[in-house]
Every structure is written in C-alpha cells, then in structure tokens.
C-alpha positions in Angstrom: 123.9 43.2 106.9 124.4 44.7 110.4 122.1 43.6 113.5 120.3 45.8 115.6 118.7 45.9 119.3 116.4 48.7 119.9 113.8 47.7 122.8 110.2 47.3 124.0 107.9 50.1 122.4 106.9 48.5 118.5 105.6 50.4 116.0 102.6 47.7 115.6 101.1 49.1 118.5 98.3 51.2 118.3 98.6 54.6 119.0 96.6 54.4 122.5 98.5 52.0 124.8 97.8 48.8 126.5 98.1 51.3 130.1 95.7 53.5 128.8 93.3 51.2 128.8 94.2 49.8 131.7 93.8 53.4 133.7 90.5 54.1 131.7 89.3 50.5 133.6 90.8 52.0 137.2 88.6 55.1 136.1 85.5 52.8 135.8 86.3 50.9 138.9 86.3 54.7 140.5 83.5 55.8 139.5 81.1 52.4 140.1 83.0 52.4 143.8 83.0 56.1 144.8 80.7 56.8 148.0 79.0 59.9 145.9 76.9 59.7 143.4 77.6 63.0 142.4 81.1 62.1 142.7 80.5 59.1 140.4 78.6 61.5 137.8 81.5 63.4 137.1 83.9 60.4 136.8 81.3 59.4 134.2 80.9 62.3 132.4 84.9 62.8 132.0 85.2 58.7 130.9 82.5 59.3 128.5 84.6 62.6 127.1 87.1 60.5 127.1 85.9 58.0 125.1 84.7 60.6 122.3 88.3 61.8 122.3 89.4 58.5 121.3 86.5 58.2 118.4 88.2 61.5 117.1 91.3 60.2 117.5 89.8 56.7 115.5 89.3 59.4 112.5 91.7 61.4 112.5 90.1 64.3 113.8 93.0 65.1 115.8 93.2 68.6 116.7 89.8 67.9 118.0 90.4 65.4 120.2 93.6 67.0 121.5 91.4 69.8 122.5 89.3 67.5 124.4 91.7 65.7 126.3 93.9 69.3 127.0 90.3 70.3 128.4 90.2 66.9 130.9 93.9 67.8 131.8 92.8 71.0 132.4 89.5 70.5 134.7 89.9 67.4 136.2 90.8 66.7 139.6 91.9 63.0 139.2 95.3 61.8 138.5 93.9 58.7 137.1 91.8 60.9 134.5 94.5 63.7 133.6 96.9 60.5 133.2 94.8 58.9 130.6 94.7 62.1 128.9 98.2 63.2 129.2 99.3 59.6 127.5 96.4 60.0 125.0 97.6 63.6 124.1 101.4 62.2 123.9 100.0 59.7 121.0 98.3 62.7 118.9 100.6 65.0 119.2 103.4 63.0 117.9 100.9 62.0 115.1 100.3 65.7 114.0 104.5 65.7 114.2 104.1 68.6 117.2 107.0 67.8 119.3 107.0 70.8 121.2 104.1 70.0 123.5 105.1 66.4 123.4 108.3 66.8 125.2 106.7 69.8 127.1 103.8 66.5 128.5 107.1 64.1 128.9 109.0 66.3 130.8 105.4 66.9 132.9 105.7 63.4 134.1 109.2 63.2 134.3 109.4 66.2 137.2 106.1 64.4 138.5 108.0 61.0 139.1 111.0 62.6 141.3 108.3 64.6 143.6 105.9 61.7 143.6 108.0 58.5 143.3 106.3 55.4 142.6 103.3 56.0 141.0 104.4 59.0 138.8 107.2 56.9 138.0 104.8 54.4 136.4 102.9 57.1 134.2 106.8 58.1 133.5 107.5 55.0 132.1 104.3 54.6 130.1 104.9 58.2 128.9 108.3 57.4 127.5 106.8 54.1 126.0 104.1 56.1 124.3 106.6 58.5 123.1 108.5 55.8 121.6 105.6 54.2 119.8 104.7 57.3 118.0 108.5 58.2 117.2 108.5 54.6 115.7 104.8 54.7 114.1 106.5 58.3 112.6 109.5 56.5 111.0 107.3 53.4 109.8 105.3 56.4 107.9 108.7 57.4 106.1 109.5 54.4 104.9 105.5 53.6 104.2 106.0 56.4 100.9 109.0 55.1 100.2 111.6 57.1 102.0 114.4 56.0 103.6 115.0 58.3 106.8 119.1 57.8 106.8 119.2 59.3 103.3 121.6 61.7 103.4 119.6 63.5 100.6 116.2 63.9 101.8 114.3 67.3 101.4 114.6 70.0 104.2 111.7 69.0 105.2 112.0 65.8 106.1 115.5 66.6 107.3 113.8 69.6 109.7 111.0 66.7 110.9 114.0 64.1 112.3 116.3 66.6 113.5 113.4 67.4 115.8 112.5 64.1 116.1 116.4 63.4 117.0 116.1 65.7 119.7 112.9 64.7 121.5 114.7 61.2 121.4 117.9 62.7 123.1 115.6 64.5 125.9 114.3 60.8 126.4 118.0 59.3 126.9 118.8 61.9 129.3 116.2 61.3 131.3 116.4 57.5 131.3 120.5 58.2 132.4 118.7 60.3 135.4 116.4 57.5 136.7 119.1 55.0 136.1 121.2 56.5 139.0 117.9 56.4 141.6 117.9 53.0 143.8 116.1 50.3 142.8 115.3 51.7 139.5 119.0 51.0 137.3 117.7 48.2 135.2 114.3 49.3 134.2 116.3 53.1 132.8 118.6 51.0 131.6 116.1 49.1 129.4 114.3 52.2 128.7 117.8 53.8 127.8 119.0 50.8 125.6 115.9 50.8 123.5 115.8 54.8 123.0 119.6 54.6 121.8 118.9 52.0 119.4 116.5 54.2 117.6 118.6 57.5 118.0 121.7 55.0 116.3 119.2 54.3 113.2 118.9 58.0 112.6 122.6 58.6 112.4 123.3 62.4 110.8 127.1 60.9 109.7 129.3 58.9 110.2 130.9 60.2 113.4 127.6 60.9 114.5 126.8 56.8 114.1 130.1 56.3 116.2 129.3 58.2 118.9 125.5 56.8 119.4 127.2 53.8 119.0 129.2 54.1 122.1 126.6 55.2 123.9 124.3 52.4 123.2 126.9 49.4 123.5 128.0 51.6 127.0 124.4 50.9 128.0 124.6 47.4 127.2 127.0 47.0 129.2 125.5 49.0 132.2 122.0 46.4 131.5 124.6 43.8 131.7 125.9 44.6 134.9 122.4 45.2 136.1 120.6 41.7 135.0 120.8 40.5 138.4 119.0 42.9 139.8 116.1 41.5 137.5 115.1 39.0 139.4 114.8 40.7 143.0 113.3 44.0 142.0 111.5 42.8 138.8 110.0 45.5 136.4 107.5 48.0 136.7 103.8 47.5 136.5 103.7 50.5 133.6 106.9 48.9 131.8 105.2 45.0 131.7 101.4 46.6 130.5 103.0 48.1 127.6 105.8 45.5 126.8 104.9 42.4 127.4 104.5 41.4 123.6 106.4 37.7 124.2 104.2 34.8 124.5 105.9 31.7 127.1 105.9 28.8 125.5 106.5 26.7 128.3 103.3 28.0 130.2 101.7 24.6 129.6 103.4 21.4 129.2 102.2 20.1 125.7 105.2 20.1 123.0 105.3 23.8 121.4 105.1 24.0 117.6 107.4 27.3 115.7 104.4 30.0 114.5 105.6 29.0 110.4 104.7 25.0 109.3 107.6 24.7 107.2 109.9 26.3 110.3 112.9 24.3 111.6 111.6 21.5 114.4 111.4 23.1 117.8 113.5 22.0 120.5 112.4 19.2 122.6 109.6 19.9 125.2 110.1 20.2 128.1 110.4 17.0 130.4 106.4 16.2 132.4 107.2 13.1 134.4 108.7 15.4 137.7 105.1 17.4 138.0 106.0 18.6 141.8 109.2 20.1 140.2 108.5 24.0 140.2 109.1 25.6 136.4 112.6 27.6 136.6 111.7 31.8 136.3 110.8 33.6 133.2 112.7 36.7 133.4 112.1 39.4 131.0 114.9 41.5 129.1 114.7 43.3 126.2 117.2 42.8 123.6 119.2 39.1 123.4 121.9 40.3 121.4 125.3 39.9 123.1 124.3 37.0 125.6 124.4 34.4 122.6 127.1 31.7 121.7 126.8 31.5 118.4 124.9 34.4 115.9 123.4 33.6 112.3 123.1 36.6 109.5 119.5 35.9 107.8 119.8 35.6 104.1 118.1 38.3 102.2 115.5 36.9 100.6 115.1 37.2 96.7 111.3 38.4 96.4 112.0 41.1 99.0 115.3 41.9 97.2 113.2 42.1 93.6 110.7 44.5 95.5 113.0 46.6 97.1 112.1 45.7 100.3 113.9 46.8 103.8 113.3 47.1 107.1 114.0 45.7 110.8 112.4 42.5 112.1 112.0 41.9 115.4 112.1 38.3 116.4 110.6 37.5 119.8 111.8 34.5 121.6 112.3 32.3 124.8 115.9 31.0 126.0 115.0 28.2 128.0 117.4 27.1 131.1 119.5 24.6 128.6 120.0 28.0 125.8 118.0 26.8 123.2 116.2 29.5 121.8 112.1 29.2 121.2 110.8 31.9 118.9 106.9 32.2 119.9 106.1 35.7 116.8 107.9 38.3 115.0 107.0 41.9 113.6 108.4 43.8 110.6 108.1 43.5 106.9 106.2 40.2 105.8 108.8 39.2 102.9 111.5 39.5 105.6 109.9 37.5 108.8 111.3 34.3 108.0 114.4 35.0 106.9 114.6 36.6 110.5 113.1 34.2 112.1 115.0 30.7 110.3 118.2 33.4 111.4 117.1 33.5 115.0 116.1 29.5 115.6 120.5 29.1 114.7 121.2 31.3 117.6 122.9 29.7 120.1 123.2 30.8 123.7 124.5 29.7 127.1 122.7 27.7 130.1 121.2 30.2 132.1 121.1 30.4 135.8 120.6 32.5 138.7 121.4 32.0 142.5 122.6 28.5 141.6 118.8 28.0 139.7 117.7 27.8 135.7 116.4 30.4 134.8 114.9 31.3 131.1 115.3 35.1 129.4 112.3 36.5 127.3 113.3 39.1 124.8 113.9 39.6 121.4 116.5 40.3 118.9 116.4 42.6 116.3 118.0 41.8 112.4 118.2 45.2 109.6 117.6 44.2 106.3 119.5 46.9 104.0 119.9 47.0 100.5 
C-alpha cells in the first residue's frame, strides 16, 4: 500500500475559504472606518450583495450567485471587494465543473501578483488554495458515487471532466515553478508546488505518465528540502497560514497532551515545566513529513473497511517535537480508515530537530493511500 504527500488545501474545507472571510471582515472594518458616509453605503451595499451571493451559493443556486459576484467584480472599485468575489467565484465555478473561467480568474491573480507584488501575491496564494480545494472537493464527489478516478475504464465523460481537471492542475504547477524562482518566495511555491503535484500524481493517465509526475514531485521535494531553512527567516505568507493552518500545537500549554482516540497508543511524555523562564523552541510549519522520518510504519488495512470496500487517503496531522517524537493532534479521510492511519503514524520515527544550533519542532502532516 504506497504512501502519499499531497499538501495544505483538504477537501473538508468548505467551499468559501478561511481568507474569504477574513477579507469580508477587512471589508467591514472599511466601511465602519471610511471618512464618507456615502463611501461607507456603498461598501455596505456590496458586503450585503455579497452575503446573498453566499446564501445562493449555501443552496446551490450557483449560476446565480456567480452572476452576482461577476457583477461585484465588475462594478466595484475595491480590491478588497473584487478579491472576495474573485475567490468566491473560483469555489463555484469549479463546483459547476467550468474550468475555463476558473483558470481564466487564476491566471487573473497570477499576472496581478508580478505587477503588484506582495499583496496580489497573497490573493495569489489564496486563489491557488481555493483552486485546490474545489479540485479536491471534485474528486471526493467521484469517489462519493462510487467511482474510482484512476480507473482506466471510466466513461468519456468522466475521462473528458479529469483531463480538464488535469490540466487546470498543470497550469497551477507552472505557475508555482514561476514564483519559486522570485526572492524570498522559493519555499512557500515550493509548498504550493509539492502539494499540486501530489494530486496531479493521483490522477496518473498510465504508467509512464505516473513516472514522470513522479519525478517531478520527488524533484520538488527535494527543492522544499533544500529550501527549509529559509522557513524560519522569511516564514509563510499571511494568505498561505489563513487557509492552511489546520494543525493544532500541542505544546501551546504545558499540561500533559492526551492522542484525539481513548484507546490510542500513550503519548509521549510532556514536556518538562520546572525551567518556566526557558523560552519554548519554534513551531515551524511544513507541509508534508514524509522523507524527514527515521523509521516509517505501513497502517494495516483494516477488516471492516476492507468488507465495505472502503478506500481513500488519510491525512494524519502531527507535531515533531525538538527530541523527534511525533504528536498527532487530528486526522481527515474516511472514518473506517483514521485509526489505522493514525496507530501507523504514532510508529513514525524521526530525527532531533534543530536550527541555528536551537530545537526546533515541524508541524505537518503525512499522508497514507488505502487501495484495494
């Protein structure tokens, strides 16, 4: 049973991301601040258009709100506002399965970012992130009726619907190669790159088409690899942390932590509260764990999930602590195959970590495929 790393965007999300909400907030903030009140009316009225797009988004009415929101994009004159609507738009439209405009508002933001820099880059990121969701929320849909997306037998429909959605995903890598060669911005492409890949890998046409995505995503590895000390000076963008930051740190108080499942393996042993004064080492956050660890555990399939044909990727989030033991704080995926994944994960083994000479702990995740 072969493991797999894809990245930060989960299919659990819902379809509007965490930075939407965020921006629609910014857009409150603007309109309560703003010196006019008839430049604080209009703010209004587009946040409260805004908010009936996402109620016809809520059921389904879809081609209705995506008229709404191409309306905001249209007549609004702040960035904030067409942002929100551009990254509520990207959600719908890869609903509805219309990847023509979706790659047409990704590659909106993307020419955005290199005239704009920082801020662009941001929406960029979040952009891509939403792109990923709905590619993954797509696939989860597949296997939802039953339908295994590397068949190599599905109906030209469903073969027509991935090849496109293989190709918005390849637009996505390119662009995430592009931003990796811009200063100051490798390891945050890279991530974006490594996750993307994983995904793309999944949806192998062949088998020469699997070894060449392969390459490409343990090339990128590789490239993150090289990168990870950049981690720590430049961090990660603000867009990247709103809509990844899924991993809960069990060391942010000092009482002993206790595994999410009662019948779980013990945890390791908490962390040591006699030197208060002594400052906690850094949480650095990575995306996938796979190819720092020491020792790696295949989860046994278990029988129930076997019995109901039952497959699917788990992702099990974790914390490797200074000393490489590994704390997993949740994990997403197919009930009947969580903790399998998870008992798999606690027997991970993984190096001291440190950085400039100091511990330092990794958040991230690693990601186990249960085939049949």
């Amino acid at each position: 049973m072969p493991l797999m790393s894809s990245f930060y965007f989960r299919p659990y999300f819902n379809v509007i991301l965490p930075t939407v909400l965020i921006l629609i907030t910014t857009v409150m903030a603007v309109g309560q601040s703003t010196g006019s009140a008839e430049d604080a009316s209009g703010v209004n009225s587009v946040f409260q258009r805004i908010q009936r797009a996402r109620a016809l988004a809520a059921v389904h009415q879809l081609q209705a709100a995506a008229a709404e929101l191409e309306n905001i994009r249209a007549s609004a004159n702040d960035v904030t506002l067409r942002n929100v609507a551009t990254l509520m738009l990207l959600g719908i439209y890869l609903e509805e399965g219309n990847y023509g405009r979706s790659q047409s508002l990704l590659e909106e933001t993307f020419q955005k970012r290199a005239a704009q820099k920082d801020e662009s880059l941001r929406t960029y990121f979040a952009a891509a992130g939403q792109t990923i969701i709905g590619i993954r929320s797509h696939l989860a849909r597949y296997r939802s009726y039953g339908i295994n997306p590397t068949d190599t037998d599905l109906p030209v429909e469903a073969n027509t619907d991935l090849e496109r959605v293989r190709g918005l995903l390849e637009r996505v890598i390119a662009q995430a190669t592009e931003i990796s060669k811009e200063a100051g911005r490798t390891y945050d492409a890279l991530a974006l790159q490594e996750d993307v890949l994983g995904i793309r890998l999944s949806l192998a046409r062949n088998a020469d088409d699997r070894a060449k995505w392969q390459t490409e995503y343990l090339m990128a590895r590789e490239k993150m690899a090289a990168s990870q000390k950049q981690v720590a000076s430049l961090g990660r963008s603000p867009a990247l942390d709103a809509v990844t930051n899924r991993i809960p740190n069990p060391f942010a108080t000092k009482p002993s932590v206790t595994p999410n499942n009662s019948d779980a393996a013990p945890a390791p042993t908490p962390l040591p509260t006699a030197n208060t004064s002594a400052p906690e080492p850094q949480l650095i956050t990575t995306g996938s764990l796979n190819g720092r660890e020491t020792k790696r555990v295949t989860p046994v399939y278990p029988a129930q999930a076997k019995t109901h044909n039952v497959t699917g990727t788990v992702r099990v989030f974790a914390i490797v602590d200074e000393n490489g033991k590994i704390w997993i704080t949740n994990s997403e995926g197919p009930m009947l195959l969580r903790k399998a994944a998870e008992e798999a994960a606690r027997a991970w083994a993984f190096p001291p970590s440190t950085f400039g000479g100091k511990p330092v702990r990794f958040a991230g995740y690693i990601d186990f495929d249960f085939k049949l």
